[in-house]
PDB file of N, CA, C and O in Angstrom:
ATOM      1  N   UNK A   1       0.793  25.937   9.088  1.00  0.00           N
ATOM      2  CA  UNK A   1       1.556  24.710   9.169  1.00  0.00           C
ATOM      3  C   UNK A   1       2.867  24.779   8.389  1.00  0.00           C
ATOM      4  O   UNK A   1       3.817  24.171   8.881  1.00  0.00           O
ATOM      5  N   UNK A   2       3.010  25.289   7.497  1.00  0.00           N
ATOM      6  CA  UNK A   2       4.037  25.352   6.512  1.00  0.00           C
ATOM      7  C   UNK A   2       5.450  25.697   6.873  1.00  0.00           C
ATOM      8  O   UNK A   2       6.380  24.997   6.472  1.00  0.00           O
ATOM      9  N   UNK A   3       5.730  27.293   7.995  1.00  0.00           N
ATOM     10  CA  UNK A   3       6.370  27.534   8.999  1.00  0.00           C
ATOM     11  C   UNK A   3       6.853  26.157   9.766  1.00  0.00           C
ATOM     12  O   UNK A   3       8.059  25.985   9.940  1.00  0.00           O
ATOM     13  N   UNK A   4       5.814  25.091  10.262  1.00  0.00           N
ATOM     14  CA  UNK A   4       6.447  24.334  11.508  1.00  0.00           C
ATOM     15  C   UNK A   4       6.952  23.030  10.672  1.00  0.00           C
ATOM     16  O   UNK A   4       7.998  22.434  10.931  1.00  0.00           O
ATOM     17  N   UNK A   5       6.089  22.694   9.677  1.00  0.00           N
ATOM     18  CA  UNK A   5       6.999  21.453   9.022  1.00  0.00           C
ATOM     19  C   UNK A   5       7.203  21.858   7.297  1.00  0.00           C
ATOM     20  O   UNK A   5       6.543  21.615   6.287  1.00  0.00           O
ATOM     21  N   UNK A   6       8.412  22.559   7.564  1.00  0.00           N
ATOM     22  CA  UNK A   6       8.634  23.272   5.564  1.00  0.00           C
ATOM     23  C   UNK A   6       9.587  22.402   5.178  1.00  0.00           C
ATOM     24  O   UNK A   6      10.416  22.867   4.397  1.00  0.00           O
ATOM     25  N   UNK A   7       9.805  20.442   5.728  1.00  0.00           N
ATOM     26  CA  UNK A   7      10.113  20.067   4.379  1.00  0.00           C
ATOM     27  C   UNK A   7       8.941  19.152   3.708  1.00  0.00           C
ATOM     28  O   UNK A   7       9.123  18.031   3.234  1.00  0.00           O
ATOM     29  N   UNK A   8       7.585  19.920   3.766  1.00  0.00           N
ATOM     30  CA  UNK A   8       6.278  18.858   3.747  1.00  0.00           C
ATOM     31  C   UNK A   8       5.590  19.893   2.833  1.00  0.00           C
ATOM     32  O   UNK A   8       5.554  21.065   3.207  1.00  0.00           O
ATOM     33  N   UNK A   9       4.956  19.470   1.475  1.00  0.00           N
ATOM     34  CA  UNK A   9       4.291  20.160   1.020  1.00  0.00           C
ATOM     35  C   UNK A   9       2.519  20.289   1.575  1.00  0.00           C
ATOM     36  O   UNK A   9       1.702  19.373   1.475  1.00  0.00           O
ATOM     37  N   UNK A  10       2.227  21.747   2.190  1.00  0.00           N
ATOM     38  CA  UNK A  10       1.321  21.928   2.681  1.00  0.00           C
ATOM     39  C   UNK A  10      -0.098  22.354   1.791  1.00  0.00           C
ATOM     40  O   UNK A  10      -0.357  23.547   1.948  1.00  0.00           O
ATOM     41  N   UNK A  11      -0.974  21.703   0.979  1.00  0.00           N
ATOM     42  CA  UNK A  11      -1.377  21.816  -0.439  1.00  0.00           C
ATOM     43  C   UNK A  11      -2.537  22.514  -0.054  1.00  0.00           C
ATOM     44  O   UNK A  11      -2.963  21.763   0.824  1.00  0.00           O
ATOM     45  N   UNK A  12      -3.528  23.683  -0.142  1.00  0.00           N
ATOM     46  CA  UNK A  12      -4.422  23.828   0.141  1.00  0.00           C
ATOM     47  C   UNK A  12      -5.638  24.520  -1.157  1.00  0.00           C
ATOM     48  O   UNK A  12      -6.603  25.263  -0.975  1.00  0.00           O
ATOM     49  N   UNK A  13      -5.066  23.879  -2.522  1.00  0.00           N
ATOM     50  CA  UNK A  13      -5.767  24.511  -3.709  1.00  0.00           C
ATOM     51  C   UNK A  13      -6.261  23.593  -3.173  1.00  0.00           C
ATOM     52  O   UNK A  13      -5.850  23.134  -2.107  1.00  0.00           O
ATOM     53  N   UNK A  14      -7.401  23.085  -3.925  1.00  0.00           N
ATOM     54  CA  UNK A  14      -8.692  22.304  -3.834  1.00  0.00           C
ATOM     55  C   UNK A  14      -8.429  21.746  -5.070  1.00  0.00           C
ATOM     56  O   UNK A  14      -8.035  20.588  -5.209  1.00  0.00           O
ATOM     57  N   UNK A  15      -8.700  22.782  -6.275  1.00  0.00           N
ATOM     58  CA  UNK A  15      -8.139  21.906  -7.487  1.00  0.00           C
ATOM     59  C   UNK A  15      -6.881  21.402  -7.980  1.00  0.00           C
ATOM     60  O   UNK A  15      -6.769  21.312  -9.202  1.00  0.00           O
ATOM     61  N   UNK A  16      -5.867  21.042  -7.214  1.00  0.00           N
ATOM     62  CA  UNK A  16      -4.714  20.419  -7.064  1.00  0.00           C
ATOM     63  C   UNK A  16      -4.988  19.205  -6.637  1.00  0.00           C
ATOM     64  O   UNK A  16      -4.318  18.254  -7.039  1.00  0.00           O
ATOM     65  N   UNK A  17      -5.989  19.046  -5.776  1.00  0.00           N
ATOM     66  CA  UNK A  17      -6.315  17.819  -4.840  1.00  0.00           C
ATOM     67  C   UNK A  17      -7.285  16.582  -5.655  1.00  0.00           C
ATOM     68  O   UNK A  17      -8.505  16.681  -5.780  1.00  0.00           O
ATOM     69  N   UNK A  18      -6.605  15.617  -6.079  1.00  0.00           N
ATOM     70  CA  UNK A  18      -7.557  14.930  -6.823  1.00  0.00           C
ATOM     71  C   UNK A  18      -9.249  15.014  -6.442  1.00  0.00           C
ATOM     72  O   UNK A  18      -9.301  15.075  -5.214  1.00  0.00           O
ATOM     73  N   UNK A  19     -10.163  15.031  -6.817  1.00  0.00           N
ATOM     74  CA  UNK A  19     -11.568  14.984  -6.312  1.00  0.00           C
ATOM     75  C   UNK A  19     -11.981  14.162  -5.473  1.00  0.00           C
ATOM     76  O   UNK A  19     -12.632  14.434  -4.464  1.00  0.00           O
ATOM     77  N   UNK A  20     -11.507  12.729  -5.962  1.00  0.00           N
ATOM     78  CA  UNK A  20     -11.996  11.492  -4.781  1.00  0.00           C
ATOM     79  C   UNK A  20     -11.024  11.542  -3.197  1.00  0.00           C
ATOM     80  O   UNK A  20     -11.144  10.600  -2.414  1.00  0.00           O
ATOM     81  N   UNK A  21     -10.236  12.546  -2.916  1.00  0.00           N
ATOM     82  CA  UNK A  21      -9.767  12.977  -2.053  1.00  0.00           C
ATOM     83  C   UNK A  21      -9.893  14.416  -1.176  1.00  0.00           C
ATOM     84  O   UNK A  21      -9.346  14.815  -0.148  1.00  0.00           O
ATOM     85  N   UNK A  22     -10.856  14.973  -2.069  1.00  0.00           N
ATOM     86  CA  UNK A  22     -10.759  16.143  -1.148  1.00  0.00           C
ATOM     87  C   UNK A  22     -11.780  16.407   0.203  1.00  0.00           C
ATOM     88  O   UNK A  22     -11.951  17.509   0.723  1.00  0.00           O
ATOM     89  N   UNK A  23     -12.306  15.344   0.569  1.00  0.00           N
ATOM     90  CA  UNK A  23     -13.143  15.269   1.488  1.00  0.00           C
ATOM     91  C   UNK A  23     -14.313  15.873   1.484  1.00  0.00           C
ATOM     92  O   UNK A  23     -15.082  16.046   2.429  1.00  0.00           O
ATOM     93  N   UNK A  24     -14.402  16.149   0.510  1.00  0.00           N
ATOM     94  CA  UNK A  24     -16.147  17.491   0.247  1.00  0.00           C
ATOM     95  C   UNK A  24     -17.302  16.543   0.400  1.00  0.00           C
ATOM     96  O   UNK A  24     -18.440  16.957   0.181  1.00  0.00           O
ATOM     97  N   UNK A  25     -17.140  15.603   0.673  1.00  0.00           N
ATOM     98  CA  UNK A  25     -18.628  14.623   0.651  1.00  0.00           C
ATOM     99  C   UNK A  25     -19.814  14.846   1.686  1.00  0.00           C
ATOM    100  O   UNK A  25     -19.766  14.058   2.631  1.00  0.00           O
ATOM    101  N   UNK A  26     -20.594  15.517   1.705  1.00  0.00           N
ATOM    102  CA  UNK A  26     -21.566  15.524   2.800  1.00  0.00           C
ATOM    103  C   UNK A  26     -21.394  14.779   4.453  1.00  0.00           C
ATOM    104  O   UNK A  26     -21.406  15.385   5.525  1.00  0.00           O
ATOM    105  N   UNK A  27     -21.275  13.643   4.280  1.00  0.00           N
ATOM    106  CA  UNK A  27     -21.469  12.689   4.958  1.00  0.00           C
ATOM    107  C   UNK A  27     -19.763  12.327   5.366  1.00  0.00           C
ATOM    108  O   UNK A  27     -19.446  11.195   5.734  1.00  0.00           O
ATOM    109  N   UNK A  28     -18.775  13.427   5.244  1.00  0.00           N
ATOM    110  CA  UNK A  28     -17.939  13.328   5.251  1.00  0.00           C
ATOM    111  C   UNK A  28     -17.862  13.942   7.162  1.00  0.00           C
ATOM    112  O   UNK A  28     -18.137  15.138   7.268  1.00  0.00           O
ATOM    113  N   UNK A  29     -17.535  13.232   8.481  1.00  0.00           N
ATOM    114  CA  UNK A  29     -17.521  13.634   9.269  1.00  0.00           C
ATOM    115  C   UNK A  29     -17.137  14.966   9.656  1.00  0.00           C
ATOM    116  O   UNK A  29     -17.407  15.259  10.821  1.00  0.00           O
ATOM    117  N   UNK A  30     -16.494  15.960   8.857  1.00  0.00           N
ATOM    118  CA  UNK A  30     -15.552  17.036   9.324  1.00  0.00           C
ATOM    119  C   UNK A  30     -16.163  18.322   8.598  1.00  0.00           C
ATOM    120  O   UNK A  30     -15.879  19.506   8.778  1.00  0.00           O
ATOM    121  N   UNK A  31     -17.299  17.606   7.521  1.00  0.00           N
ATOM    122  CA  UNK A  31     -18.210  18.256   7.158  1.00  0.00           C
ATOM    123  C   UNK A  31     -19.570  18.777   7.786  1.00  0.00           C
ATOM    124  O   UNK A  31     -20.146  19.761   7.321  1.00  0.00           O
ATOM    125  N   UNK A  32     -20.108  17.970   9.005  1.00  0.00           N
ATOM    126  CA  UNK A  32     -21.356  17.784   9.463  1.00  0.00           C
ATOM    127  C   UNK A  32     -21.404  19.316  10.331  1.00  0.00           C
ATOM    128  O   UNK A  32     -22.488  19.858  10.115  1.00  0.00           O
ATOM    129  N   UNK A  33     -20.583  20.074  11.173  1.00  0.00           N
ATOM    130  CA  UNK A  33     -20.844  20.644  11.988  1.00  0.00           C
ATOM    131  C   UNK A  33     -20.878  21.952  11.484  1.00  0.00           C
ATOM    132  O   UNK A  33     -19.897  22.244  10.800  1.00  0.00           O
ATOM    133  N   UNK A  34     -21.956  23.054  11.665  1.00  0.00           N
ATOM    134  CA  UNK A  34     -22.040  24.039  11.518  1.00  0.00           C
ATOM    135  C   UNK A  34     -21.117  24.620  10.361  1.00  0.00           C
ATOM    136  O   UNK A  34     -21.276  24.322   9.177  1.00  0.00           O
ATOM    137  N   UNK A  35     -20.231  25.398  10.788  1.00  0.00           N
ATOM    138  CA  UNK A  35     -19.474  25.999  10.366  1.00  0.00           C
ATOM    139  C   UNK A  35     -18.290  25.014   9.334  1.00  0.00           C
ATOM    140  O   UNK A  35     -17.357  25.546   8.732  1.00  0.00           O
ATOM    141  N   UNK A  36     -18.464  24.121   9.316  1.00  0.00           N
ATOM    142  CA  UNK A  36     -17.787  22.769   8.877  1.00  0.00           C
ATOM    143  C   UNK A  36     -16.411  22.728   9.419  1.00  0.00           C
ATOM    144  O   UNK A  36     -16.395  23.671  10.209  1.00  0.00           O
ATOM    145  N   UNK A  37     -15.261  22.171   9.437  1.00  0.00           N
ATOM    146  CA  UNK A  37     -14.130  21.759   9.499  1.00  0.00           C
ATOM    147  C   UNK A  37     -12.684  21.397   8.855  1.00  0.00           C
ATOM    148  O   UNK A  37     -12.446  21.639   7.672  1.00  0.00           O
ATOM    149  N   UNK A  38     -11.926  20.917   9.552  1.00  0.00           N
ATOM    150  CA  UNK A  38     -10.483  20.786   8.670  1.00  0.00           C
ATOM    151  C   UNK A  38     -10.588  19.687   8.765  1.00  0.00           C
ATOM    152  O   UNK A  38     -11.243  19.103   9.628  1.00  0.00           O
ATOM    153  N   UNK A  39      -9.887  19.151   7.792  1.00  0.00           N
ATOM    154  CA  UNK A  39      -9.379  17.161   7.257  1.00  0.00           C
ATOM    155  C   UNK A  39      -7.877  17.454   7.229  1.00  0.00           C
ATOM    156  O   UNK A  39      -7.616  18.356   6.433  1.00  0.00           O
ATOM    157  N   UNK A  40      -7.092  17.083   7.703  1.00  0.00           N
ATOM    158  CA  UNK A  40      -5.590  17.059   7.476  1.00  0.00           C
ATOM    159  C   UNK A  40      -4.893  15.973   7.252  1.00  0.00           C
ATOM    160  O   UNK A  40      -4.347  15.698   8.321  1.00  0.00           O
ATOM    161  N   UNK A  41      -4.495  14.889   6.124  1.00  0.00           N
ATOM    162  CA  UNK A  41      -4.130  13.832   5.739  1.00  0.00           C
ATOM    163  C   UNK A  41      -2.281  14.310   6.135  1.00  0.00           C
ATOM    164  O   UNK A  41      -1.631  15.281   5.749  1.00  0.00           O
ATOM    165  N   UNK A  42      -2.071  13.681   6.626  1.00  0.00           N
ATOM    166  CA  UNK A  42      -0.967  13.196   7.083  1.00  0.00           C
ATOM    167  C   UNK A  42      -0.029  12.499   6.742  1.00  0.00           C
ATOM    168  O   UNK A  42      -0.625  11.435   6.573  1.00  0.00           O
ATOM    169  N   UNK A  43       1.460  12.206   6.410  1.00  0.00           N
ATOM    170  CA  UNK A  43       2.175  11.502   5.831  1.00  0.00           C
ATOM    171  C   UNK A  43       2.892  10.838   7.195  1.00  0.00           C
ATOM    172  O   UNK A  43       3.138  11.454   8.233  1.00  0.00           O
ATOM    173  N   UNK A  44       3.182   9.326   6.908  1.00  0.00           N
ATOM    174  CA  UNK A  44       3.755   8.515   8.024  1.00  0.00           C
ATOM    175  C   UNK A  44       4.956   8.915   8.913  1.00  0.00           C
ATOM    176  O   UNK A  44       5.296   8.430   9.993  1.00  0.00           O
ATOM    177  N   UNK A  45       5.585  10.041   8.112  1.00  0.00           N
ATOM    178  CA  UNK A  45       6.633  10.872   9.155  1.00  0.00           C
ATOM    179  C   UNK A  45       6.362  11.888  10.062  1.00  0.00           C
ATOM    180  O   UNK A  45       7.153  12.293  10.914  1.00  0.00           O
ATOM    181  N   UNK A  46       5.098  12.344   9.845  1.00  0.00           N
ATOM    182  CA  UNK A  46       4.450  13.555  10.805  1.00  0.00           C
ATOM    183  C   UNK A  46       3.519  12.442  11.927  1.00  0.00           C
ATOM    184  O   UNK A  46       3.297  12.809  13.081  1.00  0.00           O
ATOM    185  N   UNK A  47       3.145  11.389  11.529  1.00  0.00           N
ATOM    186  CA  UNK A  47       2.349  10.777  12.258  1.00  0.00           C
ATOM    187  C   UNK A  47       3.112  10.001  13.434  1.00  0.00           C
ATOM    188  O   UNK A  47       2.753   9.541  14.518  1.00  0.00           O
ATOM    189  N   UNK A  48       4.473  10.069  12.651  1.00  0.00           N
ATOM    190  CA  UNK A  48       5.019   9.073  13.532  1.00  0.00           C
ATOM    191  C   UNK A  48       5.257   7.470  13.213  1.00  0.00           C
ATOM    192  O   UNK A  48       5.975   6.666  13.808  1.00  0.00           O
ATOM    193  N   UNK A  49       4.558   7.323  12.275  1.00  0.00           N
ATOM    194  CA  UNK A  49       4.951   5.863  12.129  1.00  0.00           C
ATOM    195  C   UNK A  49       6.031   5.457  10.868  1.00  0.00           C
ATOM    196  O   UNK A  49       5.936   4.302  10.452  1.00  0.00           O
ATOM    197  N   UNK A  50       6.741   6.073  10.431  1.00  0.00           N
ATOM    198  CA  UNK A  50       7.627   5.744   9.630  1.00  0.00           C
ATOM    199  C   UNK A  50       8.856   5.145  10.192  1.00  0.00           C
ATOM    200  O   UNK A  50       9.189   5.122  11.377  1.00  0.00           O
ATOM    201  N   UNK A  51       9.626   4.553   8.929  1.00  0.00           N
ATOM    202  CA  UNK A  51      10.909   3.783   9.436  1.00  0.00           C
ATOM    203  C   UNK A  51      11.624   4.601   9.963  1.00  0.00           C
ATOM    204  O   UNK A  51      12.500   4.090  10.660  1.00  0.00           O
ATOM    205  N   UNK A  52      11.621   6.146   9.906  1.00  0.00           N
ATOM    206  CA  UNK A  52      12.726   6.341  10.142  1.00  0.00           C
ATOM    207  C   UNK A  52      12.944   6.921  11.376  1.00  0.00           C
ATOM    208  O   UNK A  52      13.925   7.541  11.788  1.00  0.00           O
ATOM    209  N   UNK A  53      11.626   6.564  12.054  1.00  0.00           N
ATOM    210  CA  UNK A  53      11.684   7.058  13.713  1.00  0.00           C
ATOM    211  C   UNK A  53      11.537   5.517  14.456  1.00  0.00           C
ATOM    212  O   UNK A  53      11.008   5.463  15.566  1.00  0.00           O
ATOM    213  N   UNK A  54      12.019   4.300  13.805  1.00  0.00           N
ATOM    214  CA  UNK A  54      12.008   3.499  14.163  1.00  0.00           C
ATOM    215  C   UNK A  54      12.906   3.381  16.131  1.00  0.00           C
ATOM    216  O   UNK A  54      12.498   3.016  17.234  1.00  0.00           O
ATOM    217  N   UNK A  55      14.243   3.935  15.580  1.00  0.00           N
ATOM    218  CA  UNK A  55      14.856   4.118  17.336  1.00  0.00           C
ATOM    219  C   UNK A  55      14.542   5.306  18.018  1.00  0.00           C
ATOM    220  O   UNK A  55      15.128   5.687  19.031  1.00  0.00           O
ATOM    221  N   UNK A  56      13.611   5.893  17.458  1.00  0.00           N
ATOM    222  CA  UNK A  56      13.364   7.330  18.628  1.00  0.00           C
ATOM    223  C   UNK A  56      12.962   6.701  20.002  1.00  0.00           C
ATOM    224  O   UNK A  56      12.363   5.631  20.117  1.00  0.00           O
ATOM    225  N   UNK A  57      13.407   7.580  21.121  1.00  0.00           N
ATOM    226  CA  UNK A  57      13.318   6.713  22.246  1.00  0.00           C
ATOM    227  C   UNK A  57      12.541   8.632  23.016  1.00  0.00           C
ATOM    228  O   UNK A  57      12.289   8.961  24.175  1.00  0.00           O
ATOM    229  N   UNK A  58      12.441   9.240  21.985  1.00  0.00           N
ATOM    230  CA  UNK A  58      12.469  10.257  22.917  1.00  0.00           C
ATOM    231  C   UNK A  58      13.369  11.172  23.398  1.00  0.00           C
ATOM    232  O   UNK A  58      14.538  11.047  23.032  1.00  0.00           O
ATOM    233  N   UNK A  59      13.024  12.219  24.266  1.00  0.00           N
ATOM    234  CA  UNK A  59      11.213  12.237  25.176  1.00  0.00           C
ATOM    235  C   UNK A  59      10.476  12.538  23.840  1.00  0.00           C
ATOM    236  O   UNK A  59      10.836  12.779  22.688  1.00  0.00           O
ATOM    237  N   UNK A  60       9.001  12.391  24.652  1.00  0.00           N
ATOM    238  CA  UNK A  60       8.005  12.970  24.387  1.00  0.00           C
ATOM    239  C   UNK A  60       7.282  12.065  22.627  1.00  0.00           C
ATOM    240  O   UNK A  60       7.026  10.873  22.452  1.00  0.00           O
ATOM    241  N   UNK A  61       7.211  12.738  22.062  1.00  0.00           N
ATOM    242  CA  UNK A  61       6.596  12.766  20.627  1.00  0.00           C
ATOM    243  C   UNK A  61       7.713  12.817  19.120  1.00  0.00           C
ATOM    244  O   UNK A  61       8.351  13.798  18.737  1.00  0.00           O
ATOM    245  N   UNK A  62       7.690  12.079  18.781  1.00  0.00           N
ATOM    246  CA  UNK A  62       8.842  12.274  17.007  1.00  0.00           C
ATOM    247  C   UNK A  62       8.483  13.828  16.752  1.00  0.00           C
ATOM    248  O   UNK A  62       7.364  14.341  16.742  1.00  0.00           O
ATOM    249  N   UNK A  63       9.596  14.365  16.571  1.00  0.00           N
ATOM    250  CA  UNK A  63       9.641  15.958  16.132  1.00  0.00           C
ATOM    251  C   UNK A  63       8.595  16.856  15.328  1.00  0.00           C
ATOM    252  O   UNK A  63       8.235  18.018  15.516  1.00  0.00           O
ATOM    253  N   UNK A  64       8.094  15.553  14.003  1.00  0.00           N
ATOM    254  CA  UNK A  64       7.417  16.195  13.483  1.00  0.00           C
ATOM    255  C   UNK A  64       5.967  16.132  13.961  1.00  0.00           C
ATOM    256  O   UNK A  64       5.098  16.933  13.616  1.00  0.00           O
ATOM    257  N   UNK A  65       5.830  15.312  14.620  1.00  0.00           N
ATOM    258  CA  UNK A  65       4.558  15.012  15.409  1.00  0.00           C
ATOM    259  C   UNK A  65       3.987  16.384  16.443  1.00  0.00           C
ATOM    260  O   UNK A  65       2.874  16.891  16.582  1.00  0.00           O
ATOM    261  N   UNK A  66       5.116  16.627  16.956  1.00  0.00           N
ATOM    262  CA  UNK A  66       5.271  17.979  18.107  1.00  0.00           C
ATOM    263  C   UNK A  66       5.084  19.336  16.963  1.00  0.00           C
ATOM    264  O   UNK A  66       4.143  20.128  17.018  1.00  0.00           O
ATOM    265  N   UNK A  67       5.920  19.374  16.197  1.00  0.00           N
ATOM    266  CA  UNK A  67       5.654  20.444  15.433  1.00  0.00           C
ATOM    267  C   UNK A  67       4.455  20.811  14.943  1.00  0.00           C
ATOM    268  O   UNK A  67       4.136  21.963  14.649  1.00  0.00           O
ATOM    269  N   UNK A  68       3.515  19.456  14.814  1.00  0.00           N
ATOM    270  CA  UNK A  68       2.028  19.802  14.106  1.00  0.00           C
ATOM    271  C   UNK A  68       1.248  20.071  15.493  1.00  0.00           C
ATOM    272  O   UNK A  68       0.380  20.917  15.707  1.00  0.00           O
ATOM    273  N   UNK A  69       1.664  19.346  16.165  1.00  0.00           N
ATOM    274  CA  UNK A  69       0.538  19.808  17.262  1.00  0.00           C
ATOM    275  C   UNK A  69       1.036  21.039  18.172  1.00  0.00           C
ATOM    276  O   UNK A  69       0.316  21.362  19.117  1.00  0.00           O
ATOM    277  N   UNK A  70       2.429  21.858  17.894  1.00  0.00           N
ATOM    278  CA  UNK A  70       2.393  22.916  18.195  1.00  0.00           C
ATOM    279  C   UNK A  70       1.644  24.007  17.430  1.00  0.00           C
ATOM    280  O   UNK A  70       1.042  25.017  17.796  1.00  0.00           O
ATOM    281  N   UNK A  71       1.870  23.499  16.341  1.00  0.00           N
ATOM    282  CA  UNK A  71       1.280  24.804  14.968  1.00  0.00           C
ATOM    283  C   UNK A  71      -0.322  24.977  15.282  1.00  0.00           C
ATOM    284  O   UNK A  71      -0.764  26.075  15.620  1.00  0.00           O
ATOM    285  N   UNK A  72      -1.135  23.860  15.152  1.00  0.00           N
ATOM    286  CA  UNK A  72      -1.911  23.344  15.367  1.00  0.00           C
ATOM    287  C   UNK A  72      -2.881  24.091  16.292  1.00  0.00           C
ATOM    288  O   UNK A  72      -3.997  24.530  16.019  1.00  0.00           O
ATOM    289  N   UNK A  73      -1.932  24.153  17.912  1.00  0.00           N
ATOM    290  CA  UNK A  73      -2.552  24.414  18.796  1.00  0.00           C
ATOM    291  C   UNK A  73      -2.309  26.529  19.114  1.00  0.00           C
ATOM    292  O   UNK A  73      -2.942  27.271  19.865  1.00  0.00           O
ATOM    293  N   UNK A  74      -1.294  26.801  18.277  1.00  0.00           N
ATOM    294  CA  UNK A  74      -1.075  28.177  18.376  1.00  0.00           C
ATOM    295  C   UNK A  74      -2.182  28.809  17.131  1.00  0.00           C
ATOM    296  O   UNK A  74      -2.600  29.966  17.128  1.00  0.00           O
ATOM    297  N   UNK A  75      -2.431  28.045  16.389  1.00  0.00           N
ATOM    298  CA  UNK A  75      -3.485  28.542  15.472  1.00  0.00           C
ATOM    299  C   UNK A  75      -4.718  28.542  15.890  1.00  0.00           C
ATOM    300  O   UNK A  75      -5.380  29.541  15.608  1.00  0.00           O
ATOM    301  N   UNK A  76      -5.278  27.603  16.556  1.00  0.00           N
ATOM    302  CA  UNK A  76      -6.387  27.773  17.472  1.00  0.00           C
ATOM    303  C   UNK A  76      -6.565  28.531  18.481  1.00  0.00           C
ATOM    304  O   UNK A  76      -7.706  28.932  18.712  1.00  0.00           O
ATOM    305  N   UNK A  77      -5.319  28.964  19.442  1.00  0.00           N
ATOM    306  CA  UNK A  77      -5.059  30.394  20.392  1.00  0.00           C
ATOM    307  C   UNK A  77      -5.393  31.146  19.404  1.00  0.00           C
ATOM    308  O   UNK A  77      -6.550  31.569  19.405  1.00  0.00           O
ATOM    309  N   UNK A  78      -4.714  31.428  18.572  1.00  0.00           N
ATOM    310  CA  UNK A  78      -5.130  33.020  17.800  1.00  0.00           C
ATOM    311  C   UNK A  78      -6.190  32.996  16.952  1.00  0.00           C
ATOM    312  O   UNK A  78      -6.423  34.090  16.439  1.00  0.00           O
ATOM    313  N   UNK A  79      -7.065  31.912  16.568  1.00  0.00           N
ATOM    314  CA  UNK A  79      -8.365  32.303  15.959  1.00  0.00           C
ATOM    315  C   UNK A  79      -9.168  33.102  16.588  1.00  0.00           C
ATOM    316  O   UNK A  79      -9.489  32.740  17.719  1.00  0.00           O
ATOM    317  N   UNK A  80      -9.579  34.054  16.210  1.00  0.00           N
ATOM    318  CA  UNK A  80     -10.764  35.046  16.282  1.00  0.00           C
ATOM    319  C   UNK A  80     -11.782  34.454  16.794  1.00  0.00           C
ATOM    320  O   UNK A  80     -11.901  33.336  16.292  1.00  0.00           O
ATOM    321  N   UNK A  81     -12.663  34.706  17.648  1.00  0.00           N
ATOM    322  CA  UNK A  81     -13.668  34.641  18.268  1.00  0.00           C
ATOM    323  C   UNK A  81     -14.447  34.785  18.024  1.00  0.00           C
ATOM    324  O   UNK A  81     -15.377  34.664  18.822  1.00  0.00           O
TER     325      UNK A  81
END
């Protein structure tokens, strides 16, 4: 991710991450499946809802929105099997 949106700090120590945030909770949905999962908290400019895409008219998706779900989806092509 860091490559597609580098003016966003992409944090992935664990102990950087306050505790009541790092999603490790059992019962934490992204936890339940096998092999467990990713949690990716998001800031209102990648999501799209910030002021400052207030007149985006487009096309498509706010930039940074596209950028995560390009990264996103090229990282899942190249995961290993």
């Amino acid at each position: 991710l860091r490559p597609a949106l580098p003016d966003y700090t992409i944090e992935t120590d664990m102990e950087a991450i306050p505790t009541e945030l790092r999603g490790l909770h059992a019962a934490n949905p992204v936890n339940l499946p096998r092999h467990r999962g990713v949690q990716i908290e998001l800031p209102p400019r990648v999501r799209g809802t910030s002021p400052i895409w207030k007149d985006w008219a487009g096309p498509g998706l706010v930039p940074h929105t596209q950028a995560l779900i390009d990264a996103l989806a090229a990282a899942a092509l190249a995961w290993p099997a």
